[in-house]
C-alpha positions in Angstrom: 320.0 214.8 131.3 320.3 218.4 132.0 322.5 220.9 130.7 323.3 224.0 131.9 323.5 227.1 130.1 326.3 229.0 131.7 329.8 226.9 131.2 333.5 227.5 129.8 335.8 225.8 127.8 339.7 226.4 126.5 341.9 224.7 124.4 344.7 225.4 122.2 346.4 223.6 119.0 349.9 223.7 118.1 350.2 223.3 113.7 352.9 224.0 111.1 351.7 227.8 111.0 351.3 228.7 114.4 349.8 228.1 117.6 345.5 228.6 117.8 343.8 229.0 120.6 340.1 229.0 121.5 338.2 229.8 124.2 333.9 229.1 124.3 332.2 231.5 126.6 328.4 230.5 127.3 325.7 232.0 129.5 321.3 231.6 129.3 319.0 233.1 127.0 316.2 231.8 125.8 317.5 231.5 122.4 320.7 230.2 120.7 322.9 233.7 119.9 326.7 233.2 118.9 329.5 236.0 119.1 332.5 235.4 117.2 335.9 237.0 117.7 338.6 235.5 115.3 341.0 236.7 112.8 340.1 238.3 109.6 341.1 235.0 107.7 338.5 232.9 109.4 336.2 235.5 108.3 335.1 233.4 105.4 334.7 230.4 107.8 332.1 232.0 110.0 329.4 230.7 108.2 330.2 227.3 109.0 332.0 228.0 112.6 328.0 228.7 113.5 326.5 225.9 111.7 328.7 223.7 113.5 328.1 225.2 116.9 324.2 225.1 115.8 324.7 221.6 115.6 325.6 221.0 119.4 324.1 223.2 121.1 320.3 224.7 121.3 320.5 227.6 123.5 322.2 230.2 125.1 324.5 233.1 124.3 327.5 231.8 123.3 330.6 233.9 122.8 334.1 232.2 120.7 337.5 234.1 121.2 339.9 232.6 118.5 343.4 233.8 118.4 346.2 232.9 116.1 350.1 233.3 117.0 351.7 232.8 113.8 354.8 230.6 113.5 357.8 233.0 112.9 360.1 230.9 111.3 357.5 229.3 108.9 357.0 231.3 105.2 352.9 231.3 105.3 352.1 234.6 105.1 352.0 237.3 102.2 352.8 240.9 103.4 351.2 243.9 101.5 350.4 247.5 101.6 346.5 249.0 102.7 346.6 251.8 100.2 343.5 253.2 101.6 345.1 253.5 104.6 348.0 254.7 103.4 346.3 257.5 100.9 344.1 258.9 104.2 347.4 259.1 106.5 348.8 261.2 103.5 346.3 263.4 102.9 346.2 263.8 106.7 349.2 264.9 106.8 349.1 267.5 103.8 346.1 268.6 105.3 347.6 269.6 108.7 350.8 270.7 107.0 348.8 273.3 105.6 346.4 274.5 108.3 349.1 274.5 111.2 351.9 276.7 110.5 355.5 275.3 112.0 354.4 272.3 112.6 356.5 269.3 110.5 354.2 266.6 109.2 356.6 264.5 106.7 356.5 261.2 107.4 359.1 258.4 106.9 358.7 255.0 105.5 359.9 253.5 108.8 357.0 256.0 110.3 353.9 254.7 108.1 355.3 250.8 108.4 355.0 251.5 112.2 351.1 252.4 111.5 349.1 250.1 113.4 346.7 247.9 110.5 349.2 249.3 107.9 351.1 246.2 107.0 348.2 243.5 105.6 349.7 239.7 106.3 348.1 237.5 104.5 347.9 233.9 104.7 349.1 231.6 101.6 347.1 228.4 102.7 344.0 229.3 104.2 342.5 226.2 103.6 344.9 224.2 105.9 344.6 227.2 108.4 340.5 227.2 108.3 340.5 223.8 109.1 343.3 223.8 112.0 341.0 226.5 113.5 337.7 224.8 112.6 338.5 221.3 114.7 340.1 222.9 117.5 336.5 224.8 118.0 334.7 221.6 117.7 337.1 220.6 120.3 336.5 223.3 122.8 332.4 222.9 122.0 332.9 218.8 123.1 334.3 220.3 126.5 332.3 223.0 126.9 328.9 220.4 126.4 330.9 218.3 129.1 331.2 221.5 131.4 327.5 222.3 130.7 326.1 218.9 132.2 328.4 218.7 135.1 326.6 221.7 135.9 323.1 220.5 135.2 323.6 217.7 137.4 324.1 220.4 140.2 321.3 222.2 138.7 319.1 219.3 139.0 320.1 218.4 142.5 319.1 221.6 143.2 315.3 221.2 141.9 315.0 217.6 143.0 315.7 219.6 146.6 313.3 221.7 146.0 310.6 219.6 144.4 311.0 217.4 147.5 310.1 220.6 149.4 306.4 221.4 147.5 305.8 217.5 148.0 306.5 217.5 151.9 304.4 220.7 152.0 301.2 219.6 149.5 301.2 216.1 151.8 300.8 218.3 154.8 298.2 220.0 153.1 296.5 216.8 151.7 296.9 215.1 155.2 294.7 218.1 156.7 292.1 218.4 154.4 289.5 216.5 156.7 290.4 218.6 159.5 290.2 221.9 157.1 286.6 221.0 156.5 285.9 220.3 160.1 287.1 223.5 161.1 285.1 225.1 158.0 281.9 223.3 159.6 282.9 224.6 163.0 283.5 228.1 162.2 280.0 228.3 160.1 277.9 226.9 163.1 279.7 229.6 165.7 278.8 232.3 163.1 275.5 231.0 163.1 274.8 230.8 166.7 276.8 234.4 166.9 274.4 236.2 164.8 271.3 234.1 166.4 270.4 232.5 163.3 267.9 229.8 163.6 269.0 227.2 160.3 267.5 223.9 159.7 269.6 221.3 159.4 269.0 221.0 155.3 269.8 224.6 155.0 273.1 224.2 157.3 274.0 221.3 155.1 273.8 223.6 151.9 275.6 226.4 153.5 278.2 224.4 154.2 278.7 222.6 150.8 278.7 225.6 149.2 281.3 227.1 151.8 283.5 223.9 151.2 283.2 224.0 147.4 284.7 227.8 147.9 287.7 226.6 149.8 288.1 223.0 148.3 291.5 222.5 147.3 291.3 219.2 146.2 291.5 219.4 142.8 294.4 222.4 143.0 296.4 219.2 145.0 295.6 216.9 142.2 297.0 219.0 139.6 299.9 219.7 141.7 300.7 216.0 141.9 300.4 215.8 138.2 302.7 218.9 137.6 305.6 217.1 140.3 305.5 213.7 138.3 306.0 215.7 134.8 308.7 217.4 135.9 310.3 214.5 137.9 309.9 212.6 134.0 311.0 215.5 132.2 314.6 215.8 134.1 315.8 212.7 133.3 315.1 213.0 129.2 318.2 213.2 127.2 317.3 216.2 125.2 317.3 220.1 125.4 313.9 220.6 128.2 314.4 223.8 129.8 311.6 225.2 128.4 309.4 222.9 129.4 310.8 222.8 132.5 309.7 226.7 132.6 306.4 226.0 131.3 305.6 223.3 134.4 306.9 225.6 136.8 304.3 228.1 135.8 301.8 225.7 136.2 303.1 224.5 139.6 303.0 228.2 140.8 299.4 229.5 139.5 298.6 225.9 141.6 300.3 227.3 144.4 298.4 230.6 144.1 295.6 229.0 143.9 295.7 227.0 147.1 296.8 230.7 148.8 294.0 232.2 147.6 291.6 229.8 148.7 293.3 229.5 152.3 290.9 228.7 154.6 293.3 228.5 157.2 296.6 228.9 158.5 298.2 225.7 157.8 296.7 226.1 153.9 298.0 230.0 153.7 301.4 229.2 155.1 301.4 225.8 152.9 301.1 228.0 149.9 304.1 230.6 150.6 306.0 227.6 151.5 306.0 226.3 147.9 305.6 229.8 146.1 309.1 230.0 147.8 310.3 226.8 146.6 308.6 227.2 143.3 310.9 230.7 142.9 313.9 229.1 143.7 313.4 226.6 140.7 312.5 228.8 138.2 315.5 230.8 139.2 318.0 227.8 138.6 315.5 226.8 135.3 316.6 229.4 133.6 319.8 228.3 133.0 318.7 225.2 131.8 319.3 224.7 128.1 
């Protein structure tokens, strides 16, 4: 099945220390980057917030906003002084004190406890907390997996849409080949007969192969076909195939190109902007594709 790249996913957990909440942010890239925003005693616990993210998803940049509202009426936390902090306010305020005349520095206990990052809390079981924290993640990764297919099954509506677009157009093309070379042969003999040119018929015959091998499209079609069925297999495989996906829509366009570039008529040169056009519009919704 195919997964999107580009998803969201909340949840929250009420525990004995507080409430945790977690929400999984996740847009394409081509490879698997995770951002982590949580408080400083997860810290610790990154290492093994990524590993388990690792382990569920491929790729995709990946951004996890954990928050923790501490329980007020439950004793879990130890409260301390940051003495470097509180050493550089100090010397801040000497140091203004004596530079700037008038001016009244002193401050008050109530003043430095007021101090934004002043007061350290500490958690007393961290262990309990980590693993509060760690599950609800795993959670919110579940959902957010569940939000990433429901959105590759949109995605792959899309490209079956489009795929059935190229088809339509290379059957047209396919269906027109004979008359492509009839109107090849045509063309050659008015040519011939414009410029007077007296050709035996051995001689027209070699002209005209070779003209035909020039514009013979044939093959370009066969590959094309090739290309469709790959990609109509690869869609359905239960694994991570966005960039193979990627890699067959490179191959369907330099077909495409192909075809446009030997255009021997309209119908062929409009064919092959038809399906560059669809071709685009895949790789475009491919690129979310994990």
């Amino acid at each position: 099945m195919l997964k999107s790249m580009t998803a969201f996913a909340s949840g929250d957990v009420q525990t004995e220390f507080g409430r945790f909440t977690c929400e999984i942010r996740s847009v394409n890239q081509r490879f698997l980057d995770i951002a982590l925003r949580q408080p400083d005693f997860l810290r610790k616990a990154e290492g093994e917030i990524r590993k388990l993210v690792g382990k569920y998803l491929n790729r995709g940049k990946v951004e996890i906003f954990i928050k923790y509202y501490p329980n007020p009426d439950a004793d879990i936390e130890d409260l301390s002084i940051n003495m470097p902090l509180l050493k550089q306010l100090l010397e801040c305020s000497s140091e203004i004190q004596n530079k700037v005349i008038n001016i009244n520095t002193d401050f008050n206990t109530m003043d430095l406890l007021k101090w934004p990052q002043i007061i350290i809390q500490t958690p007393k079981n961290t262990a309990k907390m980590e693993q509060s924290a760690i599950e609800l993640i795993e959670d919110v990764v579940k959902s957010l997996i569940e939000a990433r297919v429901r959105e590759g099954e949109s995605l792959k509506a899309v490209l079956l849409e489009k795929l059935d677009t190229i088809i339509e157009t290379r059957n047209i093309v396919e269906k027109h080949i004979p008359e492509i070379q009839q109107s090849l042969k045509e063309r050659l003999l008015a040519k011939l007969d414009e410029m007077k040119i007296d050709c035996n018929e051995e001689r027209f015959e070699q002209e005209l192969a070779l003209l035909l091998q020039k514009s013979d499209i044939i093959e370009e079609t066969d590959r094309l076909n090739t290309h469709i069925q790959e990609i109509q297999r690869v869609i359905d495989l239960d694994e991570p195939v966005g960039r193979r996906l990627d890699f067959l829509i490179q191959e369907l366009h330099r077909e495409a190109n192909t075809i446009g570039s030997k255009s021997a008529t309209v119908l062929t040169s409009q064919s092959s902007i038809d399906m560059k056009v669809a071709i685009e519009q895949m790789r475009e919704q491919i690129q979310n594709i994990e």
